[in-house]
Structures are given as structure tokens and as C-alpha cells.
C-alpha positions as CSV (number, residue, x, y, z in Angstrom):
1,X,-111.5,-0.5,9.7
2,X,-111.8,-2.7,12.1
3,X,-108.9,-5.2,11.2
4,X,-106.6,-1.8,10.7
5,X,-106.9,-1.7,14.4
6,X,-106.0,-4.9,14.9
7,X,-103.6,-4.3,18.1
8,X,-101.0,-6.6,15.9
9,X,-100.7,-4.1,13.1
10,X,-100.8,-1.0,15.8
11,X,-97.7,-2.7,17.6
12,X,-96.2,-2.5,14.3
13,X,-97.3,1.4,14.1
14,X,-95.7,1.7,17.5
15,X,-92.3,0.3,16.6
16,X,-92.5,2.3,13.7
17,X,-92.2,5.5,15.5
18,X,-89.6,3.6,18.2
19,X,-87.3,3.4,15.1
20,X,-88.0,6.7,13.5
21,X,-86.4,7.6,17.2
22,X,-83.5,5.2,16.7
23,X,-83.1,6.8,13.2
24,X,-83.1,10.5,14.5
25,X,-80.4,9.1,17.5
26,X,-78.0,8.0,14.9
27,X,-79.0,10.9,12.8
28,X,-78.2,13.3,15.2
29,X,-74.5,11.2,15.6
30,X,-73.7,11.2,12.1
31,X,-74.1,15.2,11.7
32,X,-70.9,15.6,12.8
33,X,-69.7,12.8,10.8
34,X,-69.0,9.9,13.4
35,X,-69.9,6.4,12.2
36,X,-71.4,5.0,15.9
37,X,-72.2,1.6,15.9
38,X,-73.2,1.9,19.9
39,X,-76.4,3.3,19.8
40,X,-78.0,-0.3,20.4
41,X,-75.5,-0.3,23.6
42,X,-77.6,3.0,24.6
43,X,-80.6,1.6,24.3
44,X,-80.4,-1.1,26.4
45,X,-78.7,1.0,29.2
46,X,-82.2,3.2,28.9
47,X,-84.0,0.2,28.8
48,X,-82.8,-1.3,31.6
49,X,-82.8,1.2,33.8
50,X,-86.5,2.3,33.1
51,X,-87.7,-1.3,33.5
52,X,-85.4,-1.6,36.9
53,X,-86.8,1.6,38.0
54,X,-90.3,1.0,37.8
55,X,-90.2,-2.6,38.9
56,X,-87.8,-2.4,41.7
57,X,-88.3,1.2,42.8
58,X,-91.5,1.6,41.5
59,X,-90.9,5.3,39.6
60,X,-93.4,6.5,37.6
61,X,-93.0,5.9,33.6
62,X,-93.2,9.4,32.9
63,X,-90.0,9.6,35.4
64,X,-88.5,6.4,35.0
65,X,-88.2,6.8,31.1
66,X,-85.9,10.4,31.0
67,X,-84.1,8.9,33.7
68,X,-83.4,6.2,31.4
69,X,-82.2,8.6,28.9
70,X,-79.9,10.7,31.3
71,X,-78.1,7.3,32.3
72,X,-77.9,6.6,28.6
73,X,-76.2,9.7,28.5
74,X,-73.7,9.5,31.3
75,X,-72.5,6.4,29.6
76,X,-72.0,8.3,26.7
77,X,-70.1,10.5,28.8
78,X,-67.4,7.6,30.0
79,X,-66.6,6.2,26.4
80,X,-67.5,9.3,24.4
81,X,-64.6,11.3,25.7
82,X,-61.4,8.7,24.8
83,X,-63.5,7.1,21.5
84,X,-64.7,10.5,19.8
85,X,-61.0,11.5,19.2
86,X,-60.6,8.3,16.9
87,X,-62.7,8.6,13.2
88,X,-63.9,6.4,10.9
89,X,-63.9,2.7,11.1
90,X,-62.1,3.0,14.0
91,X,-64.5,5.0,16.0
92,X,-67.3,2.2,14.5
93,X,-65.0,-0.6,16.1
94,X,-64.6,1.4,19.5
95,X,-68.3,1.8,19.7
96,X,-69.6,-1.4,18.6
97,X,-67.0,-3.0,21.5
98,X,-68.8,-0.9,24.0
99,X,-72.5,-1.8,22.9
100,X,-70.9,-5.9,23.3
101,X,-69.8,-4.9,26.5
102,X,-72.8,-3.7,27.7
103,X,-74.8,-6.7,26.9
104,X,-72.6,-8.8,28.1
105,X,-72.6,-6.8,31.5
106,X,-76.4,-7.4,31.1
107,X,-75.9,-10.9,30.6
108,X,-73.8,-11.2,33.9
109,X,-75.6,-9.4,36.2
110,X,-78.5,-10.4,38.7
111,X,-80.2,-7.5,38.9
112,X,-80.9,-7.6,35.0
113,X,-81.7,-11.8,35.7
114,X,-78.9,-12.5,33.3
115,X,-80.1,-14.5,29.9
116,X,-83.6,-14.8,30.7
117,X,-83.9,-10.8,30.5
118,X,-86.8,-8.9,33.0
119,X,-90.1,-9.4,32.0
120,X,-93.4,-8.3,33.9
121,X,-92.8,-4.9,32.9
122,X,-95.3,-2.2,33.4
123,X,-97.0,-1.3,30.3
124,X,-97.8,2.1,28.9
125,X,-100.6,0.6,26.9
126,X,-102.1,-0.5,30.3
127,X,-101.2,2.1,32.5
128,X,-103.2,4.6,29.7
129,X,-106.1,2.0,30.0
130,X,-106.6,2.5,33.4
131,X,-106.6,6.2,33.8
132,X,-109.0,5.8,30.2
133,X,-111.5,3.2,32.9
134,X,-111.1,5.9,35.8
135,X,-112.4,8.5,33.1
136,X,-115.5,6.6,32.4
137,X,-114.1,5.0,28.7
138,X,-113.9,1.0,30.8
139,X,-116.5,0.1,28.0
140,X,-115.2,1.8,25.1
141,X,-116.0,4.6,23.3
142,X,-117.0,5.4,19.5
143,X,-117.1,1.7,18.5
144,X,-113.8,1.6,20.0
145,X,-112.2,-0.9,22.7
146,X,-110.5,-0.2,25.4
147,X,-107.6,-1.8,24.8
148,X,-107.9,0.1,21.0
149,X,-108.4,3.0,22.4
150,X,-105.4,3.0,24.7
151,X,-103.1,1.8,21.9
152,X,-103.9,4.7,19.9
153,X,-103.3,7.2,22.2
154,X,-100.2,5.7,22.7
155,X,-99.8,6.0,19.2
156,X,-100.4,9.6,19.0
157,X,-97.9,10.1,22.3
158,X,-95.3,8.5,20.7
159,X,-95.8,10.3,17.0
160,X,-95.8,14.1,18.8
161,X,-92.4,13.1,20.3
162,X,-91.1,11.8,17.2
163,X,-92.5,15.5,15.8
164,X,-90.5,17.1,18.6
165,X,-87.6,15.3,17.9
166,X,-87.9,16.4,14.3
167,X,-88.7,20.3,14.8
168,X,-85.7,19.8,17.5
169,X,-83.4,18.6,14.9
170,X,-84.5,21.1,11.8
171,X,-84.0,23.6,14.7
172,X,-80.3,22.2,15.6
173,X,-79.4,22.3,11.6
174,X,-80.0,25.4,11.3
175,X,-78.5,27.1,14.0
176,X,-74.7,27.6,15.0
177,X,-74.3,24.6,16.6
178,X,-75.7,22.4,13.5
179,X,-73.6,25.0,11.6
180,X,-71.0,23.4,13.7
181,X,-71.5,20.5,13.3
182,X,-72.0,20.2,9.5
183,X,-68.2,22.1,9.3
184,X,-67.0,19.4,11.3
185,X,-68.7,16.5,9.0
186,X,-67.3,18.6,5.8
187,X,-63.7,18.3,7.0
188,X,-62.8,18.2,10.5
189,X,-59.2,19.4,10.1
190,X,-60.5,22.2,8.2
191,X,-63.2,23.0,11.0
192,X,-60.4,22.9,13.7
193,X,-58.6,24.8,12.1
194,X,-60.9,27.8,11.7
195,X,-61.6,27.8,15.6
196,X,-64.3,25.6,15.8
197,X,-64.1,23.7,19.0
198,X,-64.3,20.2,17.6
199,X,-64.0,18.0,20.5
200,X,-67.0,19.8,22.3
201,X,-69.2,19.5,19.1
202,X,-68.6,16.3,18.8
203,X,-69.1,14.9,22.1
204,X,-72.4,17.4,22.0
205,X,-73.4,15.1,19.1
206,X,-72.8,11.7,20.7
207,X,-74.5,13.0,24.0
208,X,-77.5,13.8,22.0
209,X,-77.7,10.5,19.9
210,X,-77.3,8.7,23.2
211,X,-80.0,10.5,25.2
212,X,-82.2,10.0,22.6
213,X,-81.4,6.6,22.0
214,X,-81.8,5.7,26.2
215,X,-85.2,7.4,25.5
216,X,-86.6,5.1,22.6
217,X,-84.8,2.3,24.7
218,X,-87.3,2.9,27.4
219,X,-90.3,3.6,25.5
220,X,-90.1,-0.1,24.0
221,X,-88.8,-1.5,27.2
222,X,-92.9,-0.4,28.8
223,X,-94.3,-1.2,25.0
224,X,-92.9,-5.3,25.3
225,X,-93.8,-6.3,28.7
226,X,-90.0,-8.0,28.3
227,X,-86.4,-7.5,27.4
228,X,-83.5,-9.4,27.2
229,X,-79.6,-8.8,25.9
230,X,-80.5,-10.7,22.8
231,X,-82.9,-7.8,21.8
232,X,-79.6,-4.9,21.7
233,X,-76.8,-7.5,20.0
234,X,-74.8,-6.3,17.1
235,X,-77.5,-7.2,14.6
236,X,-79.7,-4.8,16.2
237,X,-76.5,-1.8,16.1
238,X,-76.2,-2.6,12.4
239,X,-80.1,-2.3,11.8
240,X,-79.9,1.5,13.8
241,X,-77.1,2.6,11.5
242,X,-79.4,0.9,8.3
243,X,-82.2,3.2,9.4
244,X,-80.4,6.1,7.9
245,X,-78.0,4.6,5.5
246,X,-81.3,3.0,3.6
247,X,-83.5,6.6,4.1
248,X,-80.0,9.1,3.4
249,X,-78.2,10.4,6.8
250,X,-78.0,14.1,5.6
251,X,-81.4,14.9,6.5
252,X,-83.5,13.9,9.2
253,X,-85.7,13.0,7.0
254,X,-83.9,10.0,5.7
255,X,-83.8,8.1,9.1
256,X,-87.7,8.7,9.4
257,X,-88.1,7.1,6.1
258,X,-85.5,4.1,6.5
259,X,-87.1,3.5,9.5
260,X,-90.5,3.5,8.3
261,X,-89.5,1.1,5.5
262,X,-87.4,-1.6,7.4
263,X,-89.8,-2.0,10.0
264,X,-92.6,-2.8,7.5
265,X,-90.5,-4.7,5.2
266,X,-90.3,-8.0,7.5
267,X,-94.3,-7.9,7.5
268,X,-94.3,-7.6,3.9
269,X,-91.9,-10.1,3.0
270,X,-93.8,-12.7,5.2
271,X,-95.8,-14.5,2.9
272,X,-92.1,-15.2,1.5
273,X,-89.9,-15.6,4.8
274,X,-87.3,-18.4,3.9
275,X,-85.9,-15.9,1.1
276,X,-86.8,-12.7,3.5
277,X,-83.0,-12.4,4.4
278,X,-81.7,-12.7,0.8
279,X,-84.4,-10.2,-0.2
280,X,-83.2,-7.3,2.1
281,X,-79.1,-7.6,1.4
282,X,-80.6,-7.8,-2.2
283,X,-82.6,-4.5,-1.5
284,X,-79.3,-2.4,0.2
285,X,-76.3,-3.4,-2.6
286,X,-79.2,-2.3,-4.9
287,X,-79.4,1.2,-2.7
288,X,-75.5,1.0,-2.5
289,X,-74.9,0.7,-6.4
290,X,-77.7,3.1,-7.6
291,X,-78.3,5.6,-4.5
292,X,-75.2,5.3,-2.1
293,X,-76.9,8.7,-0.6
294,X,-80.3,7.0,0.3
295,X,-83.5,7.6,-0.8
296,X,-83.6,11.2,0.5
297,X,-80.9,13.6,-0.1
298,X,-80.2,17.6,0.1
299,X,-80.7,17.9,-3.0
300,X,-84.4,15.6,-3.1
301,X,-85.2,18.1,-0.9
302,X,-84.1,21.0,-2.9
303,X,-86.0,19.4,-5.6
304,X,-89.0,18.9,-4.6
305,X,-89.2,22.3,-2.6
306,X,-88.7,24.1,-6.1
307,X,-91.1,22.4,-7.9
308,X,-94.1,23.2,-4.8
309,X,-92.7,26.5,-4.6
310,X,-92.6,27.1,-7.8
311,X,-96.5,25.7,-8.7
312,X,-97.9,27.7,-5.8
313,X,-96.0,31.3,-7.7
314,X,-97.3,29.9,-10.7
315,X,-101.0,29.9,-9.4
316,X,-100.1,32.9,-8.2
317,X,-99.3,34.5,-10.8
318,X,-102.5,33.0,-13.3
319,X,-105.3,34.2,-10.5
320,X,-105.2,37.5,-11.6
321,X,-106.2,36.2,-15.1
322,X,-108.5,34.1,-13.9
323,X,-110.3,36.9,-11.9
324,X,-113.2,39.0,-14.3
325,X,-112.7,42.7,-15.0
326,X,-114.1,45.2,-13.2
């Protein structure tokens, strides 16, 4: 138990559910059927602006971070409006330019301290710690640390808003918005045509990924102490968009899973790290041959929601046998 909470392998537990956000962001983008490669660019915008916040202005974290994501999504606002009308690759291009922009805006700029990134940041870890000490808990609690302590109830805040944002999309799916949405995705032309107002829908969808994303950015901007433009380059855009091509981008689901997967998957693979790299491309043409949906589809889901459905009516149906007469 005790090397479980090792605070390395909770770290890992916490970027976990930083991810599973990423993957819900890009989610949320490619419900509409846009192929973003600037949700990276987002995060670094609410990154930056929570870490600027707090140590320049000294916000709050429970202010500075949705501030993060509302600037996130204002950007959104500037290149979503001209780069949502293109589709396809060309709308991955147009994106992926913006998210190089941004970092190299980052890169030039002394407020951000250029290459050698902010660091010094306040930590939610920490912060939880202290308010944990002014409660009484300085010495632990239940053979617990502190400092364990505090990282799993950081843990558990970061897993209910990674439930919210899951309940929030099943929601959106459902309703006439994702109904919207998924008529857009289908055929856009077709959508359009039947009066669905397909701009709107679409920058709806690009706002959302982008708020979302700013959020997550912030959350591991107070989880790494540090940040720096090399942490939201294109590898880490590509690495977003894996989340769901790996898990399957038609349910949320998917993205939780990809994200889940490729975040572990360095750990596992360390024991064999100079043929890590070959390993993973190995693992997606593998995905892309066999499964070009990802590992969770509509109809995995359909699947295994018949068969649990249809054991529960079959117990159902044999308890009345089972029950004696009279």
C-alpha cells in the first residue's frame, strides 16, 4: 500500500485525469466533425494566464484557473471564427499554425520569461496541505502523510471534475445541441441544408474544447511548480488528438480510455526505453489497420449494454423459479 502512494505514481494518477480532460476537450471538438490540432495552443494560453495570475496578481487558484479557461476561450473566439469555415486537413493546418504561434508568442515575451518558462508556481498540492495543517491533519492522519494526504484529495478533486465533464458531455449528446452537432459531423452540407445553423454549432463546439482545454492547462500549470513553451509544442497537439484517435472519438468514452492508456504506457515501457518510441507507432498502425474506430465505438457500447441488459432480464426472469411455492 504504502509504495501505491508513492507521490511518483500519484503524479502519474494526476496527469491521468489532466489528459482524460485533454481527451474530453478534443472530444467535444471532434463532435462536430472538426480535426483541431490547437488544443495544445489552448492549453498554454490557460496555463499561462493561471500561473501569471496567481504569481503576479496573486488570484486565488480557485479564480485564477476558470479565468484561465475564459481567456482560452476568447482566443478561441479570434481564430475560431475565420478557421471553422475551412474542413478537414485544412482546418488541422490552420489550427496547428495557431498553437505554433502561441508558443512562439510565449517564447518572445517577458512576462512569460521567454525559453526558460515561469517556475515557482503555486501548488494545489501545497495549498490543500496547508488548509489540511490549519484543520489539525499537520501530522497526518490514518497512517497517512501529509503530503499523501493532500495529493489524494487532489486526486479525488480532479476525478469529480473529470465526472462532470463526462455527465456534461452524455448530457450535450443527447440533447438538441449534440443532436446538432452529430448532423453536422454526419454531413455538414446535408445539416445546412435542413436549417441547422452550422457556423454557430460549430464555433459552440470549438469554444467548448477550448474552455475546457484552458481549464486542464491550468490545473497542470499549479500541479508542476513549472512551465515552459517546450511543454505545448506540436508533439504535445498530436498527443491531444492521439487521446481519442487511440480510445475512439465517437464516444466520450474513448478519449477517457486513450488517455488513460498513453499516459501509463511511457511508465510501462520504461524498463525498455531506447525502443519505447518504436513501440508506440508500432501500437497506433496496429490500431489503424485492425481498429481505425479505436478501442471504443457506438457499437462496443451497444454491445456491451445488451449483453448487461439482457443478463439482468434474464435473472429476472429465473427468480420467480427460483422462489418456493406457496
Amino acid at each position: 500500500m504504502e509504495d501505491l502512494l508513492n507521490p511518483y505514481y500519484l503524479q502519474i494518477v494526476m496527469f491521468m485525469m489532466i489528459n482524460a480532460m485533454l481527451g474530453i476537450s478534443i472530444y467535444l471538438t471532434l463532435s462536430t466533425g472538426q480535426l483541431s490540432l490547437g488544443n495544445a495552443g489552448f492549453m498554454s494560453v490557460g496555463a499561462y494566464t493561471s500561473a501569471l495570475l496567481t504569481l503576479k496578481v496573486g488570484l486565488p487558484l480557485v479564480l485564477a484557473i476558470p479565468v484561465g479557461g475564459i481567456a482560452a476561450c476568447l482566443i478561441a473566439a479570434v481564430i475560431g471564427i475565420p478557421t471553422t469555415r475551412l474542413q478537414g486537413i485544412y482546418l488541422a493546418i490552420a489550427t496547428l499554425g495557431f498553437g505554433e504561434v502561441v508558443r512562439v508568442i510565449i517564447l518572445n515575451m517577458k512576462i512569460t520569461n521567454g525559453a526558460l518558462g515561469l517556475s515557482g508556481i503555486p501548488s494545489l498540492s501545497t495549498l490543500i496541505g496547508n488548509r489540511l495543517s490549519a484543520m489539525g491533519l499537520g501530522q497526518g492522519a490514518m497512517g497517512l502523510t501529509l503530503q499523501q494526504i493532500s495529493n489524494i484529495t487532489v486526486i479525488i478533486l480532479l476525478a469529480c471534475i473529470v465526472v462532470f465533464l463526462v455527465f456534461f458531455s452524455l448530457r450535450l449528446r443527447s440533447s438538441r445541441i449534440g443532436r446538432a452537432f452529430a448532423a453536422i459531423k454526419a454531413d455538414e452540407h446535408a445539416a445546412e441544408v435542413s436549417g441547422v445553423n452550422t457556423v454557430y454549432y460549430k464555433l459552440m463546439a470549438f469554444f467548448l474544447g477550448a474552455f475546457v482545454a484552458g481549464i486542464a492547462g491550468g490545473l497542470a500549470a499549479h500541479l508542476t511548480f513549472y512551465i515552459g513553451p517546450k511543454d505545448f509544442s506540436y508533439h504535445r497537439a498530436v498527443e491531444i488528438l492521439l487521446f481519442a484517435v487511440f480510445g475512439g472519438s465517437n464516444v466520450v468514452w474513448g478519449p477517457l480510455l486513450g488517455s488513460v492508456i498513453l499516459t501509463s504506457l511511457p511508465e510501462i515501457l520504461r524498463s525498455v526505453a531506447e525502443y519505447r518510441e518504436m513501440i508506440y507507432g508500432a501500437i497506433l498502425v496496429i490500431m489503424m489497420i485492425f481498429r481505425p474506430q479505436g478501442l471504443i465505438s457506438e457499437d462496443t457500447i451497444r454491445f456491451w449494454r445488451s449483453k448487461l441488459t439482457g443478463s439482468s432480464a434474464q435473472a429476472e426472469k429465473s427468480e420467480p423459479a427460483r422462489r418456493p411455492a406457496g
